[in-house]
mmCIF file of the N, C-alpha and C atoms, coordinates in Angstrom:
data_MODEL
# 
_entry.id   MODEL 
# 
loop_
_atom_site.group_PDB 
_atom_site.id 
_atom_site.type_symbol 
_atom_site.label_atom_id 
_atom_site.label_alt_id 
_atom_site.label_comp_id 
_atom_site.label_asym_id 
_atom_site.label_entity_id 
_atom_site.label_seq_id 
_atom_site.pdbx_PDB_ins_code 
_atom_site.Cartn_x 
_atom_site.Cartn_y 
_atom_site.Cartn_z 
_atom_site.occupancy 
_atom_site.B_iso_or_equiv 
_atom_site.pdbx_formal_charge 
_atom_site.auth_seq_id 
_atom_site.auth_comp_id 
_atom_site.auth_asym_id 
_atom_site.auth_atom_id 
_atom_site.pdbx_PDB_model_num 
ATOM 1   N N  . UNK A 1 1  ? -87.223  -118.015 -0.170 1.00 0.00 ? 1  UNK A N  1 
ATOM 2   C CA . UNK A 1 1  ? -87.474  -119.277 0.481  1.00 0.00 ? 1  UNK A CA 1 
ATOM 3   C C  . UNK A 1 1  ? -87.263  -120.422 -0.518 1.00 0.00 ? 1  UNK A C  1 
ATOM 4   N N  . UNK A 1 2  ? -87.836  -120.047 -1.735 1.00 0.00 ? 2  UNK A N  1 
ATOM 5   C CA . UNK A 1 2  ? -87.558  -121.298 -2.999 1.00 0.00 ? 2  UNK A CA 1 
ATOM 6   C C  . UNK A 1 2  ? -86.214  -121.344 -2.892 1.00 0.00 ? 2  UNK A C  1 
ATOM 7   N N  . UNK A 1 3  ? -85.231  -120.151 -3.105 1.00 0.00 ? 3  UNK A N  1 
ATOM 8   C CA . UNK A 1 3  ? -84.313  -120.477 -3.155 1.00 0.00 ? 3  UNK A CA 1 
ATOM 9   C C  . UNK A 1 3  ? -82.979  -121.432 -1.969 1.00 0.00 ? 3  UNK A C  1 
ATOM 10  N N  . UNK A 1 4  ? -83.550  -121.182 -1.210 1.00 0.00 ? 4  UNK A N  1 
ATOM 11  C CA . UNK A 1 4  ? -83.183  -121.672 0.429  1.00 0.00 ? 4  UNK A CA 1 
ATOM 12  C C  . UNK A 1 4  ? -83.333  -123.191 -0.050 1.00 0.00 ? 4  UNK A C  1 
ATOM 13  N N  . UNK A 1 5  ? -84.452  -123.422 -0.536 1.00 0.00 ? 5  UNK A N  1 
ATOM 14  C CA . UNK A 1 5  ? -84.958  -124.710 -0.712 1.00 0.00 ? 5  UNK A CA 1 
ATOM 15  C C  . UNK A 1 5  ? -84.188  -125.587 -1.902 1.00 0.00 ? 5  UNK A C  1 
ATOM 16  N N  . UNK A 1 6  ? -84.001  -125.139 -2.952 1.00 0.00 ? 6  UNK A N  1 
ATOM 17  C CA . UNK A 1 6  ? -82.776  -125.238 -4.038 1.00 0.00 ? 6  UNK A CA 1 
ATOM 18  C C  . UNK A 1 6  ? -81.515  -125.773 -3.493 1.00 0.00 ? 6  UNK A C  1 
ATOM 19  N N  . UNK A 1 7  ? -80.890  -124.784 -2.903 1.00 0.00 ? 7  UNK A N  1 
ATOM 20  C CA . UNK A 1 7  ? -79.480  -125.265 -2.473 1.00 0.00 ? 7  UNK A CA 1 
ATOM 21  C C  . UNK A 1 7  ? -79.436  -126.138 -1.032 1.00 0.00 ? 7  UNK A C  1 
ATOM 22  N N  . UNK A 1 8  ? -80.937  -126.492 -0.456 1.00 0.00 ? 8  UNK A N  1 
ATOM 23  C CA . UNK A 1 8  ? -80.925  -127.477 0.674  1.00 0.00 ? 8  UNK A CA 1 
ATOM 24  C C  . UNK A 1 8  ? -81.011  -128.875 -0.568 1.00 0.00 ? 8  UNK A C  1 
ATOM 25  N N  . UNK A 1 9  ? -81.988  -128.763 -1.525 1.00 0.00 ? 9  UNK A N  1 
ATOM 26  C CA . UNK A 1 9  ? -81.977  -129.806 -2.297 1.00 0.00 ? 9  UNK A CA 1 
ATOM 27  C C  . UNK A 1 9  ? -80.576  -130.602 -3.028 1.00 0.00 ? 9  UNK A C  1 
ATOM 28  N N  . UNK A 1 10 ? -79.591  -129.599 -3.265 1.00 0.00 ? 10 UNK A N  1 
ATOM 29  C CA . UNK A 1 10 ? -78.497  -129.782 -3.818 1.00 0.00 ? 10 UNK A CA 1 
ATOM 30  C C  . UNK A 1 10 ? -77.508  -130.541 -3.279 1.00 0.00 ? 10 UNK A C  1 
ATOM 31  N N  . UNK A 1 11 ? -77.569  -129.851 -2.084 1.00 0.00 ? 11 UNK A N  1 
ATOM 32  C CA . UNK A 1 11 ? -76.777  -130.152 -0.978 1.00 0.00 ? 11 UNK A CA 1 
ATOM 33  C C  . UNK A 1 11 ? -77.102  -131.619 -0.692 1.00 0.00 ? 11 UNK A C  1 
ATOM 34  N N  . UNK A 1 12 ? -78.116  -132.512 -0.628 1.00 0.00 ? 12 UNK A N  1 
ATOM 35  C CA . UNK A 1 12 ? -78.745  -133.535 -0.208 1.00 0.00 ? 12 UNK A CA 1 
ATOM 36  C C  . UNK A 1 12 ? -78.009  -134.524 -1.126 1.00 0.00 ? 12 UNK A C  1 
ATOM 37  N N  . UNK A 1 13 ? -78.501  -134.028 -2.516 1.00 0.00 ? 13 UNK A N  1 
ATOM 38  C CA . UNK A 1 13 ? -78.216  -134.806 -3.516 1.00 0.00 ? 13 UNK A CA 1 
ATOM 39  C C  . UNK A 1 13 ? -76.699  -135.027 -4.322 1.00 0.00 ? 13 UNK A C  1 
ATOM 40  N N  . UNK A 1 14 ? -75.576  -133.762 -3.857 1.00 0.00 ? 14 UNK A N  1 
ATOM 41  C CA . UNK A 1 14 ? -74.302  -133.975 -3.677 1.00 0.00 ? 14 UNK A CA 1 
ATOM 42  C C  . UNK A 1 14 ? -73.603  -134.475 -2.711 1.00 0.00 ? 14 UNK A C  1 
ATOM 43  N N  . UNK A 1 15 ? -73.713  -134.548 -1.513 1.00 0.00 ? 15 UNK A N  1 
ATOM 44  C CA . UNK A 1 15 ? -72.785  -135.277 -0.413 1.00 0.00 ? 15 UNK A CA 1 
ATOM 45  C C  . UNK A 1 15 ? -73.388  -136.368 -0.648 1.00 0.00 ? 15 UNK A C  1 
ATOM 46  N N  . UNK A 1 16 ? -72.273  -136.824 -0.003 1.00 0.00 ? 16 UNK A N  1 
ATOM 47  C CA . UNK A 1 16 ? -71.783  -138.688 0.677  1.00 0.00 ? 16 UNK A CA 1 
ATOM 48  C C  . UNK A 1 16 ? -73.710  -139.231 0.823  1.00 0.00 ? 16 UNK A C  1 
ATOM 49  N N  . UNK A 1 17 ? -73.724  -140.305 0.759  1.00 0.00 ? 17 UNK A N  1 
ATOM 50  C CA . UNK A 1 17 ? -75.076  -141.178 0.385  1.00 0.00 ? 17 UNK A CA 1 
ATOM 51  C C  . UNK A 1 17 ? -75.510  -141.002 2.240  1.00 0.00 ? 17 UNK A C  1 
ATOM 52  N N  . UNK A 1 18 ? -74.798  -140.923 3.001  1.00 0.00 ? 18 UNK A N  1 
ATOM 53  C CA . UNK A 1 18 ? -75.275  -140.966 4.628  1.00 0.00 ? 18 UNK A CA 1 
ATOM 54  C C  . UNK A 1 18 ? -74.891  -139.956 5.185  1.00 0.00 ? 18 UNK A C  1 
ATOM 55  N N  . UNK A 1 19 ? -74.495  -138.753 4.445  1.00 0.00 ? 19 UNK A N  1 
ATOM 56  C CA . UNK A 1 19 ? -74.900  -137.617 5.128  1.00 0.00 ? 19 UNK A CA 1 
ATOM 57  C C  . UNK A 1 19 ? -76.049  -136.592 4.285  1.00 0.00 ? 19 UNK A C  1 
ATOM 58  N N  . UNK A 1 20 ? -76.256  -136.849 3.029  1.00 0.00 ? 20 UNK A N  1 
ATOM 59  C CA . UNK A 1 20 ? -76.841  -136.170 2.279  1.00 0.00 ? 20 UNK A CA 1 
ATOM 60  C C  . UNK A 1 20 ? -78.447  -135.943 2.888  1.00 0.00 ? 20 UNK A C  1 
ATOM 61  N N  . UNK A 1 21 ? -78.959  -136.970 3.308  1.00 0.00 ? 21 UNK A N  1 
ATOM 62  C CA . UNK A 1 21 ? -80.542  -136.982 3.700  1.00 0.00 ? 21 UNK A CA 1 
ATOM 63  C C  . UNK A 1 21 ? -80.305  -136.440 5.018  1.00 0.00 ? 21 UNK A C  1 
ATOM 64  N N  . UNK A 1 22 ? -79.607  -136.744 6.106  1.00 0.00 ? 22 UNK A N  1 
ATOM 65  C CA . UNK A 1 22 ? -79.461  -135.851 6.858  1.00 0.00 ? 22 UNK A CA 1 
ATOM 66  C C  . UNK A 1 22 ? -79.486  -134.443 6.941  1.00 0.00 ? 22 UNK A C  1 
ATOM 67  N N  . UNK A 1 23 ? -78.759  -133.581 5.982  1.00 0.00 ? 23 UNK A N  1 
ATOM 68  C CA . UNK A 1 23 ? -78.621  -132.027 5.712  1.00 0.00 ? 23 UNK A CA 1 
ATOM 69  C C  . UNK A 1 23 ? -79.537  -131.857 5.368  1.00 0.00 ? 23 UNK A C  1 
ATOM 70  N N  . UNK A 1 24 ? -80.315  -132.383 4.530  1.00 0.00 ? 24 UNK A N  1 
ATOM 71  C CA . UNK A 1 24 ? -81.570  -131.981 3.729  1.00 0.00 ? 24 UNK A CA 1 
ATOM 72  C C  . UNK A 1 24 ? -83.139  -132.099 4.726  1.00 0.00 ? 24 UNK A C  1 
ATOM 73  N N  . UNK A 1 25 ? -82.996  -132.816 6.138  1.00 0.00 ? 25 UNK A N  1 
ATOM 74  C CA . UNK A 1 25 ? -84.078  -132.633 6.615  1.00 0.00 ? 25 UNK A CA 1 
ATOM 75  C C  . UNK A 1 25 ? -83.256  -131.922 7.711  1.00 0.00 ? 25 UNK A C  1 
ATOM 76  N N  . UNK A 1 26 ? -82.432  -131.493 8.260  1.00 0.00 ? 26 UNK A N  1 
ATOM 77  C CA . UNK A 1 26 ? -82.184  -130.938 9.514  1.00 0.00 ? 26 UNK A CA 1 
ATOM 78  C C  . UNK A 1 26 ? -82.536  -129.219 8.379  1.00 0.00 ? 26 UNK A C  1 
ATOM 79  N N  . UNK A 1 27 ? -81.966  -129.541 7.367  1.00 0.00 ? 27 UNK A N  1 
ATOM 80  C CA . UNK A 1 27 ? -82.109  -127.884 6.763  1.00 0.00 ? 27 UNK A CA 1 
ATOM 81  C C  . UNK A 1 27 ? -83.288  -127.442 6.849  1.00 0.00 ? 27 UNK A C  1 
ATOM 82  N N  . UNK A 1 28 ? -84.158  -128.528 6.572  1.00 0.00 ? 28 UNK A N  1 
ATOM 83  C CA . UNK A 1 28 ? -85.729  -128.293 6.391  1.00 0.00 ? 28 UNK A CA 1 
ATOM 84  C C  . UNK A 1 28 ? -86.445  -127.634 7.680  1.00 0.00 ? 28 UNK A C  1 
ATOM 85  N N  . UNK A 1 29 ? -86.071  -128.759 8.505  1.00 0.00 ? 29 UNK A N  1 
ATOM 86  C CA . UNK A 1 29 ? -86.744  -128.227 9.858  1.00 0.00 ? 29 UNK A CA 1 
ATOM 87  C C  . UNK A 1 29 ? -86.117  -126.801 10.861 1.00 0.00 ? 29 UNK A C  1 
ATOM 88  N N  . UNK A 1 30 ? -84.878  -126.454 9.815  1.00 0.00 ? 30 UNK A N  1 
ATOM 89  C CA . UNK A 1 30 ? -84.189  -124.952 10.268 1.00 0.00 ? 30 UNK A CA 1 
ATOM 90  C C  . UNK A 1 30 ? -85.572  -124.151 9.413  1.00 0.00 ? 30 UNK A C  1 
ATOM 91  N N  . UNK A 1 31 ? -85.355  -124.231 8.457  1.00 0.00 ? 31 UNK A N  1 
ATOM 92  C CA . UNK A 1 31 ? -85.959  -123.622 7.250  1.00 0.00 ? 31 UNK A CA 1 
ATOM 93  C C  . UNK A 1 31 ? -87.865  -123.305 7.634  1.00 0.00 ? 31 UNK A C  1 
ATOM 94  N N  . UNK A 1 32 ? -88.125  -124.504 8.145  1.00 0.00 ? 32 UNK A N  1 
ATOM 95  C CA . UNK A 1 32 ? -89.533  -124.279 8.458  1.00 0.00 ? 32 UNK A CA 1 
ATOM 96  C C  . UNK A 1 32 ? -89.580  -123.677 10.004 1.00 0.00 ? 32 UNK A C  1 
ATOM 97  N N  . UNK A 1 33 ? -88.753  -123.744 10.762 1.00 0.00 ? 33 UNK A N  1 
ATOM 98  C CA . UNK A 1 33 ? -88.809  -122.870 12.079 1.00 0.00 ? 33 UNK A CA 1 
ATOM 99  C C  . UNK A 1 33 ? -88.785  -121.634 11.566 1.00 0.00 ? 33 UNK A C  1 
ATOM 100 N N  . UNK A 1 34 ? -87.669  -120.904 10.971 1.00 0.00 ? 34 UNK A N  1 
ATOM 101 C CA . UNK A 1 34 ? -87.529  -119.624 10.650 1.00 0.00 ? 34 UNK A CA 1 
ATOM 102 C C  . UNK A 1 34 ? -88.625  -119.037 10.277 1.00 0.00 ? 34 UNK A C  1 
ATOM 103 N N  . UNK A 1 35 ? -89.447  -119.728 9.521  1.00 0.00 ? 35 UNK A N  1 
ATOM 104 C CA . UNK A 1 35 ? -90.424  -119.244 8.428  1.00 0.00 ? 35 UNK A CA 1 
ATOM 105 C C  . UNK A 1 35 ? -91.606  -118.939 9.554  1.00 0.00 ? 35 UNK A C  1 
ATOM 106 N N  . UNK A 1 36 ? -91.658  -119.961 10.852 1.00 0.00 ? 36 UNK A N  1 
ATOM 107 C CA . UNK A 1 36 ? -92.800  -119.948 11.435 1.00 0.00 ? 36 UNK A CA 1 
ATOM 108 C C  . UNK A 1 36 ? -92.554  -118.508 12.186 1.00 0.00 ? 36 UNK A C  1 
ATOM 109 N N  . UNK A 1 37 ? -91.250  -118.266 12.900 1.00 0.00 ? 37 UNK A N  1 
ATOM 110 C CA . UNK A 1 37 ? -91.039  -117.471 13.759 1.00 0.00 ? 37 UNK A CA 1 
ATOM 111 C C  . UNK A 1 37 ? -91.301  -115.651 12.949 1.00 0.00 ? 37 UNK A C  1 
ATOM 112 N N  . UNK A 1 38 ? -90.615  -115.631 11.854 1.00 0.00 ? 38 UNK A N  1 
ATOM 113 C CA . UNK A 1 38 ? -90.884  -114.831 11.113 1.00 0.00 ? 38 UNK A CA 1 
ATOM 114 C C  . UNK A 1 38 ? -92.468  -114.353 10.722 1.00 0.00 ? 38 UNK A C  1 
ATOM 115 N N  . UNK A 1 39 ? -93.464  -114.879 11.072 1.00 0.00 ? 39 UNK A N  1 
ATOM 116 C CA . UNK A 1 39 ? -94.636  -114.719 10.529 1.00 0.00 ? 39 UNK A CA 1 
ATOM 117 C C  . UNK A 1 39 ? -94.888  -115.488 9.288  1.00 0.00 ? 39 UNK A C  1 
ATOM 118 N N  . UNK A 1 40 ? -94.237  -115.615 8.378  1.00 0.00 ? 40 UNK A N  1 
ATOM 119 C CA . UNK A 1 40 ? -94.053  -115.804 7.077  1.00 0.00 ? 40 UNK A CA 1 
ATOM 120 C C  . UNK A 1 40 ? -95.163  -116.803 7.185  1.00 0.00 ? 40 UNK A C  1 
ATOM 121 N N  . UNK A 1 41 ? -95.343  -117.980 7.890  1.00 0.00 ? 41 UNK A N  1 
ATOM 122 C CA . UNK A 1 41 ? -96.259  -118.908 7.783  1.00 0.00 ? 41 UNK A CA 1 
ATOM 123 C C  . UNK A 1 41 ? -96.870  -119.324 9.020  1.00 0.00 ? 41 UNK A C  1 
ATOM 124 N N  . UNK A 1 42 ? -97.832  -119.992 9.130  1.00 0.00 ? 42 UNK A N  1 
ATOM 125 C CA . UNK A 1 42 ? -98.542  -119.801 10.953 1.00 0.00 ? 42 UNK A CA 1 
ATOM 126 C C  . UNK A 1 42 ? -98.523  -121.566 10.957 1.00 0.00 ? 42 UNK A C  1 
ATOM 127 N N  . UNK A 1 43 ? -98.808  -121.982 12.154 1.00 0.00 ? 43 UNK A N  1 
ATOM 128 C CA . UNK A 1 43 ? -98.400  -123.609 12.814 1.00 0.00 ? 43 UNK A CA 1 
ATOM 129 C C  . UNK A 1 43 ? -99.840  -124.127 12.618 1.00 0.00 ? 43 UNK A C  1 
ATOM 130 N N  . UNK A 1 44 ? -100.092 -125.591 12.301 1.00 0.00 ? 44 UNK A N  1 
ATOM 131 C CA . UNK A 1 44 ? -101.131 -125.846 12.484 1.00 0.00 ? 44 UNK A CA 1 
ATOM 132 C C  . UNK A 1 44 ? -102.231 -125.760 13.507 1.00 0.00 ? 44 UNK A C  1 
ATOM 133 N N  . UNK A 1 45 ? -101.531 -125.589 15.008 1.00 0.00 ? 45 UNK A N  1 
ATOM 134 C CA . UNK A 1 45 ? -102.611 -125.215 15.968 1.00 0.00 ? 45 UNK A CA 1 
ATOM 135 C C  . UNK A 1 45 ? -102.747 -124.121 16.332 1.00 0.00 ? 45 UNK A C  1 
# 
């Protein structure tokens, strides 16, 4: 998962200035679905 998180960070901070923050939160909110669906982590309610 750190690592998932690494190359979403990278990714943010190498592309174009107006797509970079984009990838980096759409990745996130891939990244934190998976994790929920997986068990891996439980939802606040």
């Amino acid at each position: 998962m750190l690592f998932t998180y690494e190359i979403l960070r990278e990714a943010g901070i190498r592309m174009p200035k107006m797509i970079g923050p984009a990838v980096s939160i759409v990745g996130a909110l891939v990244l934190g679905q998976s994790a929920v669906e997986a068990g891996l982590v439980s939802t606040l309610w």
